[in-house]
TORVEX-163388 format. One record per atom (N, C-alpha, C): x, y, z negated; residue number from 0. Coordinates in Angstrom, 2 decimals, decimal comma. Layout:
TORVEX-163388
SITE         u         v         w   logu
SITE         X         Y         Z    NUM
...
***
This chain:
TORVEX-163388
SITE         u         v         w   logu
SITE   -157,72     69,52   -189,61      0
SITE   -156,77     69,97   -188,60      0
SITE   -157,49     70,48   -187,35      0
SITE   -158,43     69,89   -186,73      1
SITE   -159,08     70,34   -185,87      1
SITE   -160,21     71,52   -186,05      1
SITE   -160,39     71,76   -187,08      2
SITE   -161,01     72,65   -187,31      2
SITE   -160,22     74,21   -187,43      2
SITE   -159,07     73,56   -188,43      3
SITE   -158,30     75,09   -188,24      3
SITE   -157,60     75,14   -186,75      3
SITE   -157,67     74,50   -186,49      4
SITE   -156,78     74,58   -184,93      4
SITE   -157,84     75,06   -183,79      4
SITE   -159,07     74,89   -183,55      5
SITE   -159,94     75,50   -182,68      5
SITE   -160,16     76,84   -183,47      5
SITE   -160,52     77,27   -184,65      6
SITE   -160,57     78,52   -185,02      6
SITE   -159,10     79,75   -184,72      6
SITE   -158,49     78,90   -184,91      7
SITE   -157,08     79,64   -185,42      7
SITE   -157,06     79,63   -183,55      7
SITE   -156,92     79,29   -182,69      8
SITE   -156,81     79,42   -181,41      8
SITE   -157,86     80,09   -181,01      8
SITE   -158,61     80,34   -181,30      9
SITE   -160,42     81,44   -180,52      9
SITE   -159,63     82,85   -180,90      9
SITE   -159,09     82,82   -182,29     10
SITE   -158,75     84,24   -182,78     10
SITE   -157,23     84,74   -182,40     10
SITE   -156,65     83,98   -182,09     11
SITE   -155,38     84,05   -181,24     11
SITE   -155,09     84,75   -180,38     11
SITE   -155,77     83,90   -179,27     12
SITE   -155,97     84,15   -177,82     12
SITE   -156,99     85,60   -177,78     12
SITE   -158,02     85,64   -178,52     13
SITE   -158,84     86,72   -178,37     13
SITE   -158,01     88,06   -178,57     13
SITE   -157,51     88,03   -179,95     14
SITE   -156,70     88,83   -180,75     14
SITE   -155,04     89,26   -179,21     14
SITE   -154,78     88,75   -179,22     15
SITE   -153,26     88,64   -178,67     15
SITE   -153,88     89,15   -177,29     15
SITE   -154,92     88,70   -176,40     16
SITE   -155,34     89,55   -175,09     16
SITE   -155,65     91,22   -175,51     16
SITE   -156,77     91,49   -176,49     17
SITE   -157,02     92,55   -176,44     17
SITE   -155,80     93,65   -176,78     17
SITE   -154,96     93,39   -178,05     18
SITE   -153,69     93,70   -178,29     18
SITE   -152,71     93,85   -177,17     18
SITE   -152,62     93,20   -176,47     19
SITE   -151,87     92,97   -175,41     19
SITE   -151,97     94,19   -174,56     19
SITE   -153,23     94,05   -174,09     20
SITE   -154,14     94,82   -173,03     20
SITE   -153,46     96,27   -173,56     20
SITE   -154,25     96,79   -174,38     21
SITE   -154,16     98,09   -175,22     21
SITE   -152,38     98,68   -175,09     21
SITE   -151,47     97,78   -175,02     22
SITE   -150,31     97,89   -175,56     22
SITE   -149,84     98,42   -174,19     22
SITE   -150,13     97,52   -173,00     23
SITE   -149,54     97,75   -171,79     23
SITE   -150,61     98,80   -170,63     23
SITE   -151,40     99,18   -171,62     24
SITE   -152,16    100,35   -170,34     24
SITE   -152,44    101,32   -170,82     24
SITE   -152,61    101,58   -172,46     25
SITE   -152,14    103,32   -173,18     25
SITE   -151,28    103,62   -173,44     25
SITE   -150,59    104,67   -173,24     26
SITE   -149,87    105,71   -174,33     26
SITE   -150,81    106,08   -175,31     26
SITE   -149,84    106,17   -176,60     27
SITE   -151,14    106,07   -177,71     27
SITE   -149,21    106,75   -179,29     27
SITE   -150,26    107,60   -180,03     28
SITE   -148,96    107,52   -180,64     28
SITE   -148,94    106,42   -181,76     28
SITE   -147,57    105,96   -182,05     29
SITE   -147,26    105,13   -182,85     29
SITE   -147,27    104,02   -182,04     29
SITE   -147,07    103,84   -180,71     30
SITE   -147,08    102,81   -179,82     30
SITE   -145,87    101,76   -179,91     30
SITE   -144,74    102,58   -180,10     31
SITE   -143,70    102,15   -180,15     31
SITE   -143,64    101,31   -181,30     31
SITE   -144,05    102,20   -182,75     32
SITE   -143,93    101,42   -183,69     32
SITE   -145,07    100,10   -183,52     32
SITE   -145,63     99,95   -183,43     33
SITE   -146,82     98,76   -183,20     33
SITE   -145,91     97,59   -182,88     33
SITE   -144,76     98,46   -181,37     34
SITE   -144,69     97,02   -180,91     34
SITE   -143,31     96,81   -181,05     34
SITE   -142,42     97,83   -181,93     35
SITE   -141,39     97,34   -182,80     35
SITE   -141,55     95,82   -183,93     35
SITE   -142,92     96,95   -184,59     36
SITE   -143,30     95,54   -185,37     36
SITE   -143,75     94,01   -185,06     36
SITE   -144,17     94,30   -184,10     37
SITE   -144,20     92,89   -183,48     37
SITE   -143,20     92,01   -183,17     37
SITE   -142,31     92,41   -182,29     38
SITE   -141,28     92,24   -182,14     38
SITE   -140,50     91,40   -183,33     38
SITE   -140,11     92,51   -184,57     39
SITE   -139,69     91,59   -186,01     39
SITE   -140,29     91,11   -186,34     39
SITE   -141,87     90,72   -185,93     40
SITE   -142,53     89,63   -186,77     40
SITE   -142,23     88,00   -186,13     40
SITE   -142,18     88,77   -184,69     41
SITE   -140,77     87,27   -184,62     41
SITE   -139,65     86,98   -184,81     41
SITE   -139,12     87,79   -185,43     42
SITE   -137,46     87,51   -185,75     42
SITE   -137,69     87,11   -187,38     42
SITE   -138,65     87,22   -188,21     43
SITE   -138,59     86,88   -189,44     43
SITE   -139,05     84,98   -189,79     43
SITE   -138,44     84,53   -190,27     44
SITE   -138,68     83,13   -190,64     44
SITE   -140,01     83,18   -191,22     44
SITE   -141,07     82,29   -190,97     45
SITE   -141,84     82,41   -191,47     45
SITE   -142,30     81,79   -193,01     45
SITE   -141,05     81,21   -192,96     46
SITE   -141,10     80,24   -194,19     46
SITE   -140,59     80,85   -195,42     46
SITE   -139,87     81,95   -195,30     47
SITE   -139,44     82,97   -196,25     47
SITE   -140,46     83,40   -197,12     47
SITE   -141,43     83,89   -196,30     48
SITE   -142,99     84,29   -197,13     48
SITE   -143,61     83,49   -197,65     48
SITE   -143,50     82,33   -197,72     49
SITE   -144,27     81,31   -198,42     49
SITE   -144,69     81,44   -199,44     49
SITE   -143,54     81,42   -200,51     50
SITE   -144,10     81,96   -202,58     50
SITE   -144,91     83,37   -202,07     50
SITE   -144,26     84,45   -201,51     51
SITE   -145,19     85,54   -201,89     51
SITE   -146,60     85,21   -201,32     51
SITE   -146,89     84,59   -199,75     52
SITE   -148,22     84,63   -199,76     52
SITE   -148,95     83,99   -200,43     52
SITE   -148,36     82,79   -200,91     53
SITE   -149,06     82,27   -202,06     53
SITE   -149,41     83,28   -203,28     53
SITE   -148,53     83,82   -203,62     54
SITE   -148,76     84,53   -205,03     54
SITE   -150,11     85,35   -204,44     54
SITE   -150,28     86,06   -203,18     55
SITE   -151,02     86,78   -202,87     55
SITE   -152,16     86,43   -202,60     55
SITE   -152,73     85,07   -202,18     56
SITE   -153,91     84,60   -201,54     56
SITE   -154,34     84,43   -203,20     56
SITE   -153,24     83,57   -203,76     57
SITE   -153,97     83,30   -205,59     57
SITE   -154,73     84,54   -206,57     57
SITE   -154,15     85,58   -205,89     58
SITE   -154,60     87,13   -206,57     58
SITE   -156,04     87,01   -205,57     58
SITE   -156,11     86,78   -204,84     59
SITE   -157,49     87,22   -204,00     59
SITE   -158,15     85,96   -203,71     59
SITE   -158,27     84,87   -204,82     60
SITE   -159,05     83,68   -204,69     60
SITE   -159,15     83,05   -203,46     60
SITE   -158,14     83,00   -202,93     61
SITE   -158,18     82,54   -201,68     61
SITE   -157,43     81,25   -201,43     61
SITE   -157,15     80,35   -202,20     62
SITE   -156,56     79,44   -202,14     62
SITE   -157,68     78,06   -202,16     62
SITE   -157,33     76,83   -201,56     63
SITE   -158,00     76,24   -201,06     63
SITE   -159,62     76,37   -200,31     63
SITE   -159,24     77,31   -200,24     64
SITE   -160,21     77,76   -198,78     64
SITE   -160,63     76,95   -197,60     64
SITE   -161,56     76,96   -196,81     65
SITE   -161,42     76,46   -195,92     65
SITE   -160,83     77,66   -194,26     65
SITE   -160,67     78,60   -194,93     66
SITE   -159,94     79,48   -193,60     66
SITE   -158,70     79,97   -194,46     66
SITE   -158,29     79,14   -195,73     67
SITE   -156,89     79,54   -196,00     67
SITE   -155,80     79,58   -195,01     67
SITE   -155,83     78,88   -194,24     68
SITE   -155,07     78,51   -193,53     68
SITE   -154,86     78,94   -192,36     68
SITE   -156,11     79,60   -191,90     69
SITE   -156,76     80,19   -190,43     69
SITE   -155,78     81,16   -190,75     69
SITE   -155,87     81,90   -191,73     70
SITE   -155,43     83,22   -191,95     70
SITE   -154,02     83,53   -191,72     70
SITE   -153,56     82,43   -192,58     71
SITE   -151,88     82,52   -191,54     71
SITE   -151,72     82,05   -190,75     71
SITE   -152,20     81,21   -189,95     72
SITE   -151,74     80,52   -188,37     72
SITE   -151,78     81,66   -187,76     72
SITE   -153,30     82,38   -187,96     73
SITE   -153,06     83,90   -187,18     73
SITE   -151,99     84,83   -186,94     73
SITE   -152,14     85,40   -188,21     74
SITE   -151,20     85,92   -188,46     74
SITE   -149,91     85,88   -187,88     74
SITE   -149,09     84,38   -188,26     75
SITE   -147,64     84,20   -188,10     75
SITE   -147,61     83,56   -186,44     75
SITE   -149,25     83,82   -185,97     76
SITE   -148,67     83,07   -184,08     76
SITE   -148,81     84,33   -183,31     76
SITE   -149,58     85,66   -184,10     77
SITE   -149,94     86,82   -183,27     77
SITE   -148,76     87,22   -182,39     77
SITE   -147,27     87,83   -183,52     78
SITE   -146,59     88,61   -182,49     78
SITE   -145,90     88,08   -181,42     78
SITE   -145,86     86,59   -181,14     79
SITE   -145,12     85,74   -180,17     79
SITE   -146,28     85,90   -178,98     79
SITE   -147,85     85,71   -179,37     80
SITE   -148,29     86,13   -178,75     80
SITE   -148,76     86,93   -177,79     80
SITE   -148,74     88,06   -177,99     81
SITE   -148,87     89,55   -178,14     81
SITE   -147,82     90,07   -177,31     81
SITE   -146,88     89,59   -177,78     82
SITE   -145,53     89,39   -176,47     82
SITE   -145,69     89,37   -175,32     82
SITE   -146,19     87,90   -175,57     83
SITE   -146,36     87,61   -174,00     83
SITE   -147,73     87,52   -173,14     83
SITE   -148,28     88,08   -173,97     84
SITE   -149,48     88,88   -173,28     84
SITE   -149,33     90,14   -172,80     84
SITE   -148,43     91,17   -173,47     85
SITE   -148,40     92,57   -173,06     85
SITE   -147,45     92,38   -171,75     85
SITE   -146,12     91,19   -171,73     86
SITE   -145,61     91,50   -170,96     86
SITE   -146,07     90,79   -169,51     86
SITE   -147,54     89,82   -169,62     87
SITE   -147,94     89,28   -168,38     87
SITE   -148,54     90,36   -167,63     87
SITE   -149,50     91,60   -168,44     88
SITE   -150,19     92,45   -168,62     88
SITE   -149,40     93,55   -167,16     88
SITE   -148,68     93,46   -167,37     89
SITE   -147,53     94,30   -166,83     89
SITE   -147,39     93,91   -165,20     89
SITE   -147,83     92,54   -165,16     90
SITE   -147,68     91,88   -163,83     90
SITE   -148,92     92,45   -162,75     90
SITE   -149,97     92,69   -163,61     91
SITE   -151,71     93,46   -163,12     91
SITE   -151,66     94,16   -162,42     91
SITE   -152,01     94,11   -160,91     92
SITE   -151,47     95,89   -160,54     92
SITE   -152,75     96,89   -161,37     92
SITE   -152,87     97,81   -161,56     93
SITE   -153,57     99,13   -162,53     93
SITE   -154,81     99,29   -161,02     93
SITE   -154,18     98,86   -159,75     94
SITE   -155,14     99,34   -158,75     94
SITE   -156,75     98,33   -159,12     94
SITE   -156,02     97,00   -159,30     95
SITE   -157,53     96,10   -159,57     95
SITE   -158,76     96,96   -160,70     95
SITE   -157,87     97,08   -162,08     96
SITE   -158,68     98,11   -163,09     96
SITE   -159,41     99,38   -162,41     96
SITE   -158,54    100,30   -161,43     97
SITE   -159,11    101,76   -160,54     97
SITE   -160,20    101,30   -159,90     97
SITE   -160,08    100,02   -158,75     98
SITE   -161,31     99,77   -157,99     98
SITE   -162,39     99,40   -159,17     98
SITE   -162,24     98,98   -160,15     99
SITE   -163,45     98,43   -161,31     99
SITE   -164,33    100,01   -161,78     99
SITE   -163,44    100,76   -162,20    100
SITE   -163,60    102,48   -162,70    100
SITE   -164,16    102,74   -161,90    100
SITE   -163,93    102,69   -160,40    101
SITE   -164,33    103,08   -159,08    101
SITE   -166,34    102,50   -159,02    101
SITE   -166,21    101,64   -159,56    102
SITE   -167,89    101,03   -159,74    102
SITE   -168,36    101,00   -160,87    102
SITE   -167,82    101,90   -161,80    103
SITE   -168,80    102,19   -163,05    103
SITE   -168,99    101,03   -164,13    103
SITE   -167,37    100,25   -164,28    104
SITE   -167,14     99,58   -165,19    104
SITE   -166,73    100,10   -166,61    104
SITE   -167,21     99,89   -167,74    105
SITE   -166,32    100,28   -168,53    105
SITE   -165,27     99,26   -169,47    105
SITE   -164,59     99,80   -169,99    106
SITE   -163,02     99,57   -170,75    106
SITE   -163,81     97,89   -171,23    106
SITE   -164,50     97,43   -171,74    107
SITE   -164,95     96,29   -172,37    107
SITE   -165,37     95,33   -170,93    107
SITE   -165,97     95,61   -169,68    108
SITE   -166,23     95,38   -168,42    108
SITE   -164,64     94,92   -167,58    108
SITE   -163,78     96,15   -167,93    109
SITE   -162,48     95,51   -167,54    109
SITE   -161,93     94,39   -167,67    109
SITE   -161,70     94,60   -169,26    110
SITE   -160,99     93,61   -169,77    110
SITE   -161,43     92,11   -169,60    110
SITE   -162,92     91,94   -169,99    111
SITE   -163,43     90,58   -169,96    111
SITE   -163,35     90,55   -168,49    111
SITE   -164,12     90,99   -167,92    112
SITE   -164,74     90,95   -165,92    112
SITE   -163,42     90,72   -164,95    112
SITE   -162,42     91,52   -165,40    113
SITE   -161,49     91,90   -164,41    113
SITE   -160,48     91,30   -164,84    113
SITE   -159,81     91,92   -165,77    114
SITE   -158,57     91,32   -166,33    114
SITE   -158,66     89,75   -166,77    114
SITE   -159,47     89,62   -167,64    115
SITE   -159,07     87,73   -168,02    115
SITE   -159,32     86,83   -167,42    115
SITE   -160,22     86,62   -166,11    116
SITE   -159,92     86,03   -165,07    116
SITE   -158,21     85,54   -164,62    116
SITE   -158,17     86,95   -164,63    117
SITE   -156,38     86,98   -164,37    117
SITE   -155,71     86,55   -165,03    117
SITE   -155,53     86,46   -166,69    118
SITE   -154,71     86,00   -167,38    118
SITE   -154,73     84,35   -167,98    118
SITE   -155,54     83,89   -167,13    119
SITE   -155,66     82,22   -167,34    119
SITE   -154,49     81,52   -167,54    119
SITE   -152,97     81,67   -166,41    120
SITE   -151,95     81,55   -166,85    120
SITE   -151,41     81,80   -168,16    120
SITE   -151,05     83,07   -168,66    121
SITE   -149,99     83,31   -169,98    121
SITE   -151,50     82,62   -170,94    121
SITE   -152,79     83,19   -170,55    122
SITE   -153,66     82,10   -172,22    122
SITE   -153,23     80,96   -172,12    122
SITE   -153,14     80,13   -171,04    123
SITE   -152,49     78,77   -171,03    123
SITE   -151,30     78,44   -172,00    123
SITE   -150,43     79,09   -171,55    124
SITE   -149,10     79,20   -172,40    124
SITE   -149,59     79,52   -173,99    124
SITE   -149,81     81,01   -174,52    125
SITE   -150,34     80,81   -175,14    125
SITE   -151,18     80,00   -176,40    125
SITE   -151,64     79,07   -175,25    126
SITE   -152,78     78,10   -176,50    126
SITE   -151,70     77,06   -176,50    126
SITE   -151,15     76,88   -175,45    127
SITE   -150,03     75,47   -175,87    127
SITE   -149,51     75,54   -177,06    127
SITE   -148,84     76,84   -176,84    128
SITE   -147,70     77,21   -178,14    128
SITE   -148,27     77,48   -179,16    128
SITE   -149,43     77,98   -179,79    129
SITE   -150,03     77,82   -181,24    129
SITE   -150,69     76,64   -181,13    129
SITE   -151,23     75,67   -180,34    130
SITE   -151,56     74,62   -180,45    130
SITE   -150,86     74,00   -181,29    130
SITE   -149,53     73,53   -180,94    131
SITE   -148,44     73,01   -181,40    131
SITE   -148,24     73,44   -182,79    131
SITE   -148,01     74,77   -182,58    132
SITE   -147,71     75,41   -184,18    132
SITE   -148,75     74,75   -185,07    132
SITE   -149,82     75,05   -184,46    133
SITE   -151,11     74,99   -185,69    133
SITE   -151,27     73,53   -185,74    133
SITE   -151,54     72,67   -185,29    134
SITE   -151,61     71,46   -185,24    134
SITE   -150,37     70,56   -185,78    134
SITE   -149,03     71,01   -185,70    135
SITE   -148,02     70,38   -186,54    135
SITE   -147,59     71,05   -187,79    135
SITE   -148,18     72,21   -188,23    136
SITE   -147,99     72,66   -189,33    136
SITE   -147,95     71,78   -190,91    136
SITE   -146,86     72,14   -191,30    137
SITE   -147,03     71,14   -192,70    137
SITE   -146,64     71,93   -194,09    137
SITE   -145,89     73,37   -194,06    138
SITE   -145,37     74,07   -195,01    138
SITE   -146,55     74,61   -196,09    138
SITE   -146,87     74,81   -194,95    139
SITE   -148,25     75,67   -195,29    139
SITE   -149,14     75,25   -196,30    139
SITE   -149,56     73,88   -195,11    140
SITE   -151,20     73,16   -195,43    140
SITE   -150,57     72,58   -196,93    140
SITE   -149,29     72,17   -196,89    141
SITE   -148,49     71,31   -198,39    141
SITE   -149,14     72,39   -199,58    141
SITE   -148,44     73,67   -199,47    142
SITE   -148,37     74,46   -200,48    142
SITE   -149,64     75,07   -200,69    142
SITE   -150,46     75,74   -200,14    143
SITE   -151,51     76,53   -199,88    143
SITE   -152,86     75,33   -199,83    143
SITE   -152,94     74,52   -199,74    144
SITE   -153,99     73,80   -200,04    144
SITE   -153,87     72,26   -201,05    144
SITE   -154,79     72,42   -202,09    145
SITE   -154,43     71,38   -203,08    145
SITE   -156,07     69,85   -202,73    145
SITE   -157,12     70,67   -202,40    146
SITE   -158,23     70,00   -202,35    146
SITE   -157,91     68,77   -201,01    146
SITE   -158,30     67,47   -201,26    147
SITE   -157,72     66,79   -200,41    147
SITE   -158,65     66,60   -199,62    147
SITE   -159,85     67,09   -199,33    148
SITE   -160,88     67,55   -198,59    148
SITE   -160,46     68,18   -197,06    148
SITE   -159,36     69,08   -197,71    149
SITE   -158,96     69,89   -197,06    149
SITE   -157,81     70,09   -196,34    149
SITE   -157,23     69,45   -196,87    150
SITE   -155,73     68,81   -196,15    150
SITE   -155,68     68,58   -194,77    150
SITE   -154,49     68,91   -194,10    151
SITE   -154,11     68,74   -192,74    151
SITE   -153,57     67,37   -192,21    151
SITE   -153,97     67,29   -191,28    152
SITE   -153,55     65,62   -191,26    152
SITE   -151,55     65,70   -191,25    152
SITE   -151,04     66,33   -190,78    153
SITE   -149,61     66,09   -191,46    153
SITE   -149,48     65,90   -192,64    153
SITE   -150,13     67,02   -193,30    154
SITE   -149,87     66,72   -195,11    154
SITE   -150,20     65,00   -195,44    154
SITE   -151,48     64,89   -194,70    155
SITE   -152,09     63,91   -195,17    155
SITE   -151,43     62,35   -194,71    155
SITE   -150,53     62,48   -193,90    156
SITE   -149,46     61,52   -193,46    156
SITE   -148,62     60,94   -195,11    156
SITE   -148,54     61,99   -195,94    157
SITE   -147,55     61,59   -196,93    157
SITE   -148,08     60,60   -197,47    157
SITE   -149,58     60,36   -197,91    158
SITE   -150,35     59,15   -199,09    158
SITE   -149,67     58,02   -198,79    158
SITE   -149,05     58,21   -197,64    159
SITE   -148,49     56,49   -197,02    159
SITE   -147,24     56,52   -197,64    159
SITE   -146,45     57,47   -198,60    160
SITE   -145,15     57,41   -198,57    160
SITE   -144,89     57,50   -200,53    160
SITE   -145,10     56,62   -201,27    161
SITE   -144,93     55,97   -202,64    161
SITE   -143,86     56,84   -203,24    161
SITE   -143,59     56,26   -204,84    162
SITE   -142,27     56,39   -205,21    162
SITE   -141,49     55,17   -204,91    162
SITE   -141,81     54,51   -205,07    163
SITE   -141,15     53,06   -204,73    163
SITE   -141,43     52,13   -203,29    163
SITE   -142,36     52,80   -202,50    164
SITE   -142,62     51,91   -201,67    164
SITE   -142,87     53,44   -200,29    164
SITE   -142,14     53,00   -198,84    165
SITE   -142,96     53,22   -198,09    165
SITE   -143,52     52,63   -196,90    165
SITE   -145,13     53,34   -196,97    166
SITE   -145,54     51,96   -195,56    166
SITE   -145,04     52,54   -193,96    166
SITE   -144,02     52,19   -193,62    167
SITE   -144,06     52,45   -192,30    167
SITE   -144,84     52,53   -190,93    167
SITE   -145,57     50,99   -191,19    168
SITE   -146,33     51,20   -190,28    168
SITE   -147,87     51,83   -190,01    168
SITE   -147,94     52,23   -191,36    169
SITE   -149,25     52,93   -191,10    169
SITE   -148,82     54,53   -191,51    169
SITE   -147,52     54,94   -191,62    170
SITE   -146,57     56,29   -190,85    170
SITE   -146,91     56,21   -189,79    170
SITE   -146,51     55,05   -188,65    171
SITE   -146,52     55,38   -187,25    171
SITE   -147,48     55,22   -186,59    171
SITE   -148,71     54,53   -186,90    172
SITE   -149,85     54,66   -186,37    172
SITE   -150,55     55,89   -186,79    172
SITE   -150,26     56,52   -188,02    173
SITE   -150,94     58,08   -188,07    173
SITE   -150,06     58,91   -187,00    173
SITE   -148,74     58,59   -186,87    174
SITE   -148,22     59,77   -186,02    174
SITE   -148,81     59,44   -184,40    174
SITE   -148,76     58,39   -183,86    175
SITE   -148,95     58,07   -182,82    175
SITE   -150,74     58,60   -182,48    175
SITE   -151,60     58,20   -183,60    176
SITE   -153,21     58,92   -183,13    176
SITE   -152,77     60,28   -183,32    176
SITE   -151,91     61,46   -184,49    177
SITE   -152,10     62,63   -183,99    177
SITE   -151,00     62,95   -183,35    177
SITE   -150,87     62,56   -182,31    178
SITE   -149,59     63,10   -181,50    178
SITE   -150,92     62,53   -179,79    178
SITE   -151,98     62,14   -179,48    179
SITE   -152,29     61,70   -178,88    179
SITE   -153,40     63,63   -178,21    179
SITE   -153,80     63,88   -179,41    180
SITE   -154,34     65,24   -179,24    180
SITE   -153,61     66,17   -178,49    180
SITE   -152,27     66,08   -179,21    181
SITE   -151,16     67,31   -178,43    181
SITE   -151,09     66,92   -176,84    181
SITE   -150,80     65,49   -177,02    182
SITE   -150,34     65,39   -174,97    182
SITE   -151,54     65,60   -174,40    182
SITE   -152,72     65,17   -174,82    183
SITE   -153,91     65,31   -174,08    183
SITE   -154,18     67,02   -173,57    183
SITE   -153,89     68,03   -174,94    184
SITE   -153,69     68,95   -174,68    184
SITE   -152,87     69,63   -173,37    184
SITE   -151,66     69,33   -174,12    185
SITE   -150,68     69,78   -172,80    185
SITE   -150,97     69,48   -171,38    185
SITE   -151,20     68,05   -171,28    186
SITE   -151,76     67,60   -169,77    186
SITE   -152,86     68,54   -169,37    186
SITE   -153,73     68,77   -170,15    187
SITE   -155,09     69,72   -169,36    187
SITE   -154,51     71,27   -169,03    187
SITE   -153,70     71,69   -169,71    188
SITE   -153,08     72,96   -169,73    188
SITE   -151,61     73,24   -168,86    188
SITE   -150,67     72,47   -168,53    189
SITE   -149,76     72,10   -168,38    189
SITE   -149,34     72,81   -166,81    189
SITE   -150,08     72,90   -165,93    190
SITE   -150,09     73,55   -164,66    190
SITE   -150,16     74,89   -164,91    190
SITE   -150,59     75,71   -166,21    191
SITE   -150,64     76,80   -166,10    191
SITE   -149,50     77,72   -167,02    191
SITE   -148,69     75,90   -167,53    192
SITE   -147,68     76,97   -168,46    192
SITE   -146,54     77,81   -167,75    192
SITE   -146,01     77,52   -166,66    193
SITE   -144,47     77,64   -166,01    193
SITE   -145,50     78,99   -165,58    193
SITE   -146,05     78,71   -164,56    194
SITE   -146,95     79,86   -164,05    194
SITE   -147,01     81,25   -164,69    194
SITE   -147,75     81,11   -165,77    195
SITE   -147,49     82,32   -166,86    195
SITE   -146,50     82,70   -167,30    195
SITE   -145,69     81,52   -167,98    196
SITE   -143,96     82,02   -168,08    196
SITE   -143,22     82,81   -167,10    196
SITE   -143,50     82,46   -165,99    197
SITE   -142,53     83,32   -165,20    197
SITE   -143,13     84,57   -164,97    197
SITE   -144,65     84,48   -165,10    198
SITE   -145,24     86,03   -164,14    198
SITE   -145,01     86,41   -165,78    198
SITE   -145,10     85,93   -167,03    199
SITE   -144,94     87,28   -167,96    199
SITE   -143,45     87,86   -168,32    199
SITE   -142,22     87,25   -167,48    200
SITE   -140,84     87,54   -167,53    200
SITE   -140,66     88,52   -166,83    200
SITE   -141,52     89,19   -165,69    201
SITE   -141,47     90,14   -164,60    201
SITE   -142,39     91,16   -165,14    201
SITE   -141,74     92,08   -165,45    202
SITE   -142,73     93,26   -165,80    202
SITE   -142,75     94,36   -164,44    202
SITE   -143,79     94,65   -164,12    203
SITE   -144,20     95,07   -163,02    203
SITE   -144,10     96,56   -163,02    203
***
């Protein structure tokens, strides 16, 4: 779990800024469509796709993997992302980027130097919200991974639960140690969620 959850969050956050960026400072054609599609990739259940991506990772040996899993957290946390990155993006005034141009920055100089300084807020938000996703995920890790090597600690909550017998209390001591990660999380991050929420509701 912690492994797909620090990966699956590096490529997130990385992925969803640069996307972001691109979305809210070119005209570019097919712009619209880009971020149509995004858009429905949050309105679609993600649980709908389940048999087919399975059928699909099994065609491309990709099942019990150890980035089986990376691959859709990505995936299915990008366009919520991406969202609300393009629309914090919007909050930037374009003058900070001009004075950067103005000193012989380029487009890769921006973004890291100038811009993500700035976006510490919405990444905040951000990592909360696939945190969560990725870290309580159970559809997935159930179906898509069989090696018990590899298993997510939700999945791995079930061994406690028999045909005939279940142990309760060692249910609630697994939930209680991984539920201890998430608040720790949130607490370190937590000042910067409202913050970002609101500046990425104001498009500038």
């Amino acid at each position: 779990s912690a492994f797909n959850t620090v990966i699956s969050l590096t490529f997130i956050l990385l992925f969803s800024m640069v996307i972001g960026y691109f979305l809210s400072r070119f005209e570019f054609r097919g712009r619209s469509v880009v971020y149509f599609l995004i858009l429905f990739g949050m309105l679609v259940p993600i649980h709908g796709f389940l048999v087919p991506i399975y059928l699909q990772l099994k065609q491309l040996n990709l099942l019990d993997n150890r980035f089986t899993l990376i691959l859709t957290y990505v995936a299915f946390n990008l366009p919520v992302s991406v969202f609300l990155m393009e629309s914090f993006m919007h909050s930037i005034p374009m003058d900070v980027e001009e004075a950067a141009i103005i000193d012989g920055a380029d487009i890769n100089q921006r973004l890291f130097k100038v811009v993500f300084p700035m976006c510490k807020p919405i990444l905040s938000t951000i990592a909360i919200l696939a945190f969560l996703n990725v870290w309580n995920e159970f559809s997935f890790g159930l179906v898509l991974i069989n090696d018990e090597a590899l298993k997510t600690l939700p999945v791995s909550l079930t061994v406690f639960k028999g045909q005939y017998e279940i142990s309760y209390p060692n249910i609630m001591a697994g939930l209680m140690l991984s539920s201890i990660p998430v608040i720790a999380f949130y607490l370190a991050f937590s000042q910067k969620v409202t913050e970002g929420m609101v500046a990425g509701a104001v498009k500038g």
